[in-house]
C-alpha positions in Angstrom: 0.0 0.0 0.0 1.3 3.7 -0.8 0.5 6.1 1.9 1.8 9.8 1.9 1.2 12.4 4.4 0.3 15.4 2.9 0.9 19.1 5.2 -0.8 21.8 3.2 -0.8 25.3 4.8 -3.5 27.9 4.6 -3.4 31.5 5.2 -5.7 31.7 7.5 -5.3 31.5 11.6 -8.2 33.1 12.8 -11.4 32.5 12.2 -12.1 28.5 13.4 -15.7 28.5 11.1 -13.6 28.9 8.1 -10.5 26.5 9.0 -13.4 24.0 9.7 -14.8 24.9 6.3 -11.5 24.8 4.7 -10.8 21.0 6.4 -14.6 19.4 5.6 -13.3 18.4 1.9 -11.0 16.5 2.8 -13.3 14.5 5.9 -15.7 13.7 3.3 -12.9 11.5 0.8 -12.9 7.5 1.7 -9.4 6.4 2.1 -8.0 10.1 3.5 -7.9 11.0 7.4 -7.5 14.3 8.6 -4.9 13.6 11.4 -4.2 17.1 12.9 -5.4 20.6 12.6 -2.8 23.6 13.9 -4.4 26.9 14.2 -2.3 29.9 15.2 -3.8 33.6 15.0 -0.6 35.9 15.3 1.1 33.9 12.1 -2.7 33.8 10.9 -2.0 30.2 9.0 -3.3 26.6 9.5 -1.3 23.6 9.0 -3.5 20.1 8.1 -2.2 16.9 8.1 -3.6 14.2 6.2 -2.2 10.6 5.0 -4.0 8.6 2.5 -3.6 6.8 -1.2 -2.6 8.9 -4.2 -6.0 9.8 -6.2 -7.9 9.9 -2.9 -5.5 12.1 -1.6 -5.5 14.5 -4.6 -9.1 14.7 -4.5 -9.5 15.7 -0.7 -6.1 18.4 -1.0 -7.7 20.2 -4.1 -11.2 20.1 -2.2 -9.6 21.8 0.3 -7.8 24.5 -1.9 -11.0 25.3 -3.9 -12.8 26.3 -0.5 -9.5 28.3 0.2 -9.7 30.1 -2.6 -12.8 31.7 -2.0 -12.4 31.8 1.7 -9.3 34.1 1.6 -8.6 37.2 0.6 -4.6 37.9 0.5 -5.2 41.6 -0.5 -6.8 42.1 2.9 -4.4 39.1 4.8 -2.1 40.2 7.2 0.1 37.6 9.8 3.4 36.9 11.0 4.3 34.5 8.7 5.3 34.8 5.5 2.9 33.6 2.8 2.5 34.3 -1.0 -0.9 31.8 -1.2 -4.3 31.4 0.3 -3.3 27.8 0.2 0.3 28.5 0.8 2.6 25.6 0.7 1.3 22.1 0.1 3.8 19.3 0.5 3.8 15.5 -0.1 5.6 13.1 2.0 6.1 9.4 1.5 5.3 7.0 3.8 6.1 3.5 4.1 6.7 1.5 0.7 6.1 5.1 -1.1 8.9 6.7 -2.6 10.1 10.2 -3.3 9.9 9.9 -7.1 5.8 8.7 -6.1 5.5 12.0 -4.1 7.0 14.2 -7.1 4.3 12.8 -9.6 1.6 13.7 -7.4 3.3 17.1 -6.9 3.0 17.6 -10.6 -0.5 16.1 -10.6 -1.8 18.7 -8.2 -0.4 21.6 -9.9 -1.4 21.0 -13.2 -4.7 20.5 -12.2 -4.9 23.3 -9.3 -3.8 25.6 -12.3 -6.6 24.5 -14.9 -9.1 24.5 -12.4 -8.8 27.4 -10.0 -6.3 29.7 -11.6 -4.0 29.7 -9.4 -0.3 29.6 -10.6 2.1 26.3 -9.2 5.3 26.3 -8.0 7.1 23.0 -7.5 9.6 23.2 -5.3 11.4 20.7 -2.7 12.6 17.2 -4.4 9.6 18.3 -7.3 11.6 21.5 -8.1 12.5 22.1 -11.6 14.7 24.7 -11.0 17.4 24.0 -8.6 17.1 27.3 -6.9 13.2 26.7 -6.0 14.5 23.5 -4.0 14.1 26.4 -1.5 11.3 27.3 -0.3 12.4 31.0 1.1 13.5 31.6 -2.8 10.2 30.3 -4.4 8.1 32.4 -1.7 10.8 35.6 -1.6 8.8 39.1 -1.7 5.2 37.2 -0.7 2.2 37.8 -2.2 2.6 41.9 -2.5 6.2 41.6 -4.0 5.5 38.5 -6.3 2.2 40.5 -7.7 4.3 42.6 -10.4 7.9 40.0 -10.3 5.5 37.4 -11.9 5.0 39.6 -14.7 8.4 41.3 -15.4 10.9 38.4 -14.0 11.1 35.8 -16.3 12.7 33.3 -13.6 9.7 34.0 -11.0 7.6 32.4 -14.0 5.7 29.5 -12.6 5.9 25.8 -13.8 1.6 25.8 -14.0 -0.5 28.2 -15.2 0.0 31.8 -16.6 2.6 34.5 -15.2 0.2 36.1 -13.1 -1.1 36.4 -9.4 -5.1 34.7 -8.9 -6.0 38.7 -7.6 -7.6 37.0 -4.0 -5.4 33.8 -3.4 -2.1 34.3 -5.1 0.4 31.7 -5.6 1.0 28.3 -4.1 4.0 26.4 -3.8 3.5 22.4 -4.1 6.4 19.9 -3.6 7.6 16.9 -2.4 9.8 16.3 0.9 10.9 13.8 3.6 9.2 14.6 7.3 9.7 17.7 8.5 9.8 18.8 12.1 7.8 22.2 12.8 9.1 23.3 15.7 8.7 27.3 17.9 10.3 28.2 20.9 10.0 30.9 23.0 11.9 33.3 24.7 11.4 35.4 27.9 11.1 38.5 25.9 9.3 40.2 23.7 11.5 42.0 21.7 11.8 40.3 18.5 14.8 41.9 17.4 16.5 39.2 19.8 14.2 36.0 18.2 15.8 37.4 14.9 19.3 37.5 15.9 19.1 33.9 17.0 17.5 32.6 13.9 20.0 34.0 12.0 22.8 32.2 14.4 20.7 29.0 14.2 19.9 28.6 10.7 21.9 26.8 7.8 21.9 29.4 5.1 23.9 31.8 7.2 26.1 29.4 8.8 24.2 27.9 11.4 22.6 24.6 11.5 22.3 22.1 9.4 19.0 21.4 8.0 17.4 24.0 10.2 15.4 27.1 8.7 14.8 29.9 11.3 12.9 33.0 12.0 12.1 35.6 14.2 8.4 36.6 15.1 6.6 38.5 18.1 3.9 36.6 19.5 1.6 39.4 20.5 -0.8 37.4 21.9 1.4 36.3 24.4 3.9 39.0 24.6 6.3 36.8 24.0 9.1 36.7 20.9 9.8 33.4 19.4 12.3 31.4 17.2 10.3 29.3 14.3 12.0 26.8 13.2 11.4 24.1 10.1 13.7 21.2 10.9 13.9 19.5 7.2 16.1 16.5 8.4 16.0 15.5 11.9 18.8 12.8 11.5 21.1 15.9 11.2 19.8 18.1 13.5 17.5 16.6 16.0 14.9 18.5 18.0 17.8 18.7 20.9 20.5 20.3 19.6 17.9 23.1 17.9 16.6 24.0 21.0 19.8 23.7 23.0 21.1 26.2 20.4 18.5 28.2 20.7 18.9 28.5 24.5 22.5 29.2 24.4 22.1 32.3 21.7 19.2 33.8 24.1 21.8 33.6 26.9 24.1 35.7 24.8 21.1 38.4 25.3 20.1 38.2 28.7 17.0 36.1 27.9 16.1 32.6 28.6 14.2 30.0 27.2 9.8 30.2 28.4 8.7 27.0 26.2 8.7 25.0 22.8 6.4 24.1 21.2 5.8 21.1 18.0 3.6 22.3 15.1 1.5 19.9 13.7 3.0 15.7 13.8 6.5 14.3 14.5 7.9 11.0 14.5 8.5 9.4 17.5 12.1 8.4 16.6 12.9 12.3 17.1 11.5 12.5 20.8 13.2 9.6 21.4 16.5 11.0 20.5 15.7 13.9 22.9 15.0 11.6 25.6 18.3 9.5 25.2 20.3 13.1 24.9 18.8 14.7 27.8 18.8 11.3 30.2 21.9 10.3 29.0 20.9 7.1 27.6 23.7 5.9 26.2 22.9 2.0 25.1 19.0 2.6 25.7 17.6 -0.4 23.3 14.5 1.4 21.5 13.0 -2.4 20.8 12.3 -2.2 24.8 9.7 0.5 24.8 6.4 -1.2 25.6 4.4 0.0 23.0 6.7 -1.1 20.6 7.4 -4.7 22.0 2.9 -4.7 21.5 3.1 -3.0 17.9 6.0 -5.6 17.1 3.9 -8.7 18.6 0.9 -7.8 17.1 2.4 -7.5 13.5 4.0 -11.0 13.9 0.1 -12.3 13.4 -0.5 -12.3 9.6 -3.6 -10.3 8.1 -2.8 -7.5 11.7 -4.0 -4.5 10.7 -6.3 -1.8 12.5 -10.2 -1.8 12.0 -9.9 1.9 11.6 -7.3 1.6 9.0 -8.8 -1.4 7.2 -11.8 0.4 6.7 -10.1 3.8 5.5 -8.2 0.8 2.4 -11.6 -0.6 2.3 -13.3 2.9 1.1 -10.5 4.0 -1.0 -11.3 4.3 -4.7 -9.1 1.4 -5.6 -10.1 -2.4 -6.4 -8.4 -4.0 -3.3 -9.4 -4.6 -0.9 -12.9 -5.4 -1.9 -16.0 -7.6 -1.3 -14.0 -10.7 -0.4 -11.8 -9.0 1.9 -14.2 -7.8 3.2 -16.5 -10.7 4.1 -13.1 -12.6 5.9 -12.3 -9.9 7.8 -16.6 -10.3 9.0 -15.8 -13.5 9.6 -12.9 -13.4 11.8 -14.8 -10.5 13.7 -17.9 -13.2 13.6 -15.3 -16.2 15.1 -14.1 -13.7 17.5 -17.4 -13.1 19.2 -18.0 -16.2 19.4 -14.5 -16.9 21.5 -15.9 -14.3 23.5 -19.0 -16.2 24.0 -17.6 -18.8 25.1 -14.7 -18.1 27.0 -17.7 -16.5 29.2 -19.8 -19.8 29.1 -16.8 -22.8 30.0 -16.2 -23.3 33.6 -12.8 -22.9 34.8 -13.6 -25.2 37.9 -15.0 -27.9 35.3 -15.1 -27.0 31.8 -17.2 -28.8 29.0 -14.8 -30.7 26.4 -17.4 -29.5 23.4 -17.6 -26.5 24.4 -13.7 -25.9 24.7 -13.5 -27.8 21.3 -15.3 -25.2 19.7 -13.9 -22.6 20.9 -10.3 -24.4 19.6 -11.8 -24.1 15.9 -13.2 -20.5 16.4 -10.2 -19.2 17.3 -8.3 -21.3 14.3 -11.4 -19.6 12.5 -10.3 -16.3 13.2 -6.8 -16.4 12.1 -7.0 -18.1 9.2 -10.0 -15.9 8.0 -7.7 -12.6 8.8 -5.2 -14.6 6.1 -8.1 -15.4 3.9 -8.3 -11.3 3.5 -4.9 -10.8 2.5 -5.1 -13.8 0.4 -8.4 -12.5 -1.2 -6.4 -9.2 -2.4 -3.6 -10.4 -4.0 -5.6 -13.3 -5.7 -7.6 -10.4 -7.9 -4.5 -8.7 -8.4 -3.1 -12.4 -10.1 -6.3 -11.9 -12.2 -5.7 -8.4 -13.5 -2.2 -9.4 -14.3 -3.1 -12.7 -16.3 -5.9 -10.5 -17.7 -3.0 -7.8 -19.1 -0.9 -10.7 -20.3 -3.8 -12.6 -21.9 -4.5 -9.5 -24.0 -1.4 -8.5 -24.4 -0.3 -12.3 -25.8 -3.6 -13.4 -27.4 -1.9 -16.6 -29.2 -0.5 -18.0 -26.3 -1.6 -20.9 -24.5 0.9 -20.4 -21.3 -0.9 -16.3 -20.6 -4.5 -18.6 -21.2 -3.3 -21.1 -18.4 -2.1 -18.7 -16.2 -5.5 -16.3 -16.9 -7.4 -19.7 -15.7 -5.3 -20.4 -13.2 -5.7 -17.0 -11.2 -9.5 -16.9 -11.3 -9.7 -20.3 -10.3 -7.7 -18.8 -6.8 -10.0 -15.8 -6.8 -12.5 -18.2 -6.8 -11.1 -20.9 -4.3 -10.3 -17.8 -1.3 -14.0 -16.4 -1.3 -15.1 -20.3 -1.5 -13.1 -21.3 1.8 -14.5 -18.1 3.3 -17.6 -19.1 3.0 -16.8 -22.9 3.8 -15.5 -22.0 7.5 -18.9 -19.1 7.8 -21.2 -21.8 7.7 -19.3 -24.7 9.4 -17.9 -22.5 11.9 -21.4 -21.1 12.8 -23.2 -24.6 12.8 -20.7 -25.5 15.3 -22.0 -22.6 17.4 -25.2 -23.1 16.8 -25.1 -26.4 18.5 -24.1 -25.6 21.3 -25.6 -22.0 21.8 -28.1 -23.4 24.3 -25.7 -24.1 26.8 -24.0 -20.4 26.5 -24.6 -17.8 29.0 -28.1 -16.1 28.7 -27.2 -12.7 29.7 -24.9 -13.5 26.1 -27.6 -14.2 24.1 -27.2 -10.9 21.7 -23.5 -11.8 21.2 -24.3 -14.9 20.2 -26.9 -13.4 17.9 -24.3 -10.9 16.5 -21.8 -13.7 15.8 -24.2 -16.0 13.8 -25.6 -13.0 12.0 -22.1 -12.2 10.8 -21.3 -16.0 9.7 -24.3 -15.4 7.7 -23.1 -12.1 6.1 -19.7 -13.5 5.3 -20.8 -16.1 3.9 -23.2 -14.3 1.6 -20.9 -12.2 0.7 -18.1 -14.5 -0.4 -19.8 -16.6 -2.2 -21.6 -13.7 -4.4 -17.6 -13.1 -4.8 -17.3 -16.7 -6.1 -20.4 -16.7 -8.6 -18.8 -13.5 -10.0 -15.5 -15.5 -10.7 -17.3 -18.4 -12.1 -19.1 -16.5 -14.5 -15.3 -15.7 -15.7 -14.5 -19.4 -15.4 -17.5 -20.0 -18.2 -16.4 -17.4 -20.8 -12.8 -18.8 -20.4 -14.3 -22.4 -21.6 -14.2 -23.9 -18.4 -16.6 -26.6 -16.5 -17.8 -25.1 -13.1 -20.2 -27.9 -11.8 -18.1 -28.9 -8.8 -17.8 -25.0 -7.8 -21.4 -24.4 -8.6 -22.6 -27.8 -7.0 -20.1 -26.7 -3.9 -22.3 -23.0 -3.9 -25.3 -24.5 -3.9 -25.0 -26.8 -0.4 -23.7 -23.6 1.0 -27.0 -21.4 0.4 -28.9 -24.3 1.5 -26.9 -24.4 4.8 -27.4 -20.7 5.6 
């Protein structure tokens, strides 16, 4: 599965009825979820985070920007921070299996269609920059909106890589890339002169000799009365969270002032606190395996088919063929077996527990994980079918791509078929001895035969849609069909 995170900023801070507005797109596309909202009024900006598949995420991001642009007006925009875009900056970051290449096509994917659509000139910039000097954001975003109004026009290398050499007159320019994770990260100081937060960006940050990977500046903080260092830390490997800050307090002493607070804008990686934690409690051979909720995460993914409900569902709604009906009804029927554990673990006695009944709850729970394998199996058994598919048509003479074509719908066939084998087995075996289960159980026990049923349904409509390819390939189905047939009648 490719996941990115996408980060897009909007330049607005302020008013919560339109960041909700602004966010509602992208709640409303199956497959994206809106992971974190940052709202501050003094740089007037939001910052989103979302992860999700490629065309799913597209959709919700430019949902998002269409309701920006005719929610801000830059001409009347004022804030701390710099910004040159109602939707200022909207990045891509690969997660997982994803690469950066992947992130750079969905880059140019966005800003050819954000250009087309809404008007709005593109700037690629990060790993999707054309132009090495627009690698930098600073450079692509240099005057802001007010100074990049007439350069657009006049300056032939401020021309944008979509759309026409002009400003949209309300919501600008945006700039639309492709990067690892980045760290946003404020602190700030005991003062409120912000001449001081300046000086120590400047002393902090990489392009005038400062850190590594660390972009820095200086803002007052009205709000608070306070001045602060923001700081974008694009490579925490080189410069982790610790040394930034530790920086920063050791310029502020240089003035006086000390360090009130820091703050982290929007997500970070856990791998980056844990580096502060090792610095500041000298931890020097701390195994990170031996954090608890790591030894769980890496127990839990030793179980084939682990995945989250929450993120199963999210795949499941996704506008892409897998994971699908079949999937779908295993995954029912492991939730089905599971209630029925449950059922049963309530019903045996400890002191003197029933042999049957302990038998059964033996098979359920063999029921459960092989039907969480069955889902797995389900989605890469239709992807063998679209690839025998390609090669069939793409080698109509040849009777090895026919084989292999009838061979992989046979499997798509076989996975939905033992799906709903184990349903109905698995809930006559229930049945039997649902009598002798707890009353005060009775609606579990309900639940769990109800979702045998579904699963089974459901998989074997899966099957009847593969036989029907079985047939136009030339191929006898009696044994599947006769197999089908006992099934329904069992339900």
């Amino acid at each position: 599965m490719t996941q990115f995170e996408c980060v897009p900023n909007f330049s607005e801070g302020r008013d919560a009825e339109k960041i909700e507005r602004i966010v509602e797109p992208a709640r409303q596309v199956p497959g994206v979820t809106v992971l974190d909202v940052e709202r501050n009024a003094d740089h007037n900006r939001c910052v989103v985070s979302l992860v999700g598949e490629g065309d799913a995420l597209l959709d919700a991001v430019f949902g998002m920007m269409k309701v920006a642009t005719a929610l801000i007006d830059l001409t009347v925009h004022r804030g701390e921070h710099p910004r040159m875009g109602a939707t200022d900056v909207v990045p891509f970051v690969p997660l997982g299996s994803s690469t950066m290449p992947d992130a750079v096509k969905l880059a140019e994917r966005l800003g050819a269609r954000v250009s087309k659509e809404l008007g709005i000139p593109v700037y690629l910039y990060a790993a999707a920059a054309r132009r090495p000097e627009r690698a930098d954001l600073a450079k692509v975003r240099e005057g802001q909106f007010e100074g990049l109004r007439d350069a657009i026009q006049t300056d032939a290398a401020r021309a944008p890589d979509f759309g026409e050499p002009r400003l949209h007159p309300t919501a600008g320019a945006v700039a639309i890339g492709a990067r690892p994770v980045l760290i946003a990260y404020n602190v700030y100081l005991t003062t409120p002169d912000v001449a001081v937060a300046k000086r120590i960006a400047k002393a902090v940050r990489a392009r005038d000799g400062g850190l590594p990977e660390v972009k820095a500046l200086g803002f007052e903080i009205r709000e608070r009365n306070r001045a602060q260092v923001s700081m974008n830390l694009t490579d925490y490997h080189v410069t982790p969270v610790h040394r930034a800050f530790e920086a920063v307090r050791r310029e502020a002493q240089r003035y006086g002032v000390g360090v009130e607070e820091s703050e982290i804008v929007g997500l970070v990686p856990e791998d980056a606190l844990f580096d502060a934690a090792e610095y500041y409690l000298q931890l020097h051979s701390f195994d990170r395996s031996a954090v608890l909720e790591r030894k769980v995460r890496a127990a839990e993914n030793t179980v084939p088919g682990h995945e989250s409900i929450a993120s199963f569902a999210s795949r499941l709604a996704a506008r892409t063929p897998t994971p699908g009906g079949g999937s779908a009804a295993a995954v029912v029927g492991g939730l089905a077996a599971a209630l029925g554990e449950m059922v049963l673990a309530y019903s045996i006695d400890p002191a003197n527990p029933a042999e049957d009944l302990v038998a059964v709850r033996s098979v359920l729970t063999e029921g459960r994980r092989r039907f969480l394998e069955l889902a797995d199996e389900d989605s890469r058994s239709y992807d063998a079918v679209r690839s025998a598919k390609k090669a069939r048509k793409e080698r109509p003479g040849d009777p090895a791509a026919q084989e292999a074509y009838v061979r992989a719908v046979k499997g798509a066939a076989e996975v939905p078929l033992e799906t709903a084998t184990r349903s109905v087995e698995l809930a006559s075996r229930l049945r039997a001895v649902g009598s002798r289960t707890r009353a005060a159980l009775g609606s579990d026990l309900v639940t769990s035969l109800a979702l045998f049923h579904a699963a089974a349904e459901g998989a074997l409509a899966n099957v009847s849609i593969n036989l029907e390819d079985l047939k136009a390939a030339g191929q006898p189905t009696d044994e599947y069909e006769a197999t089908v047939t006992r099934l329904r009648s069992a339900l």
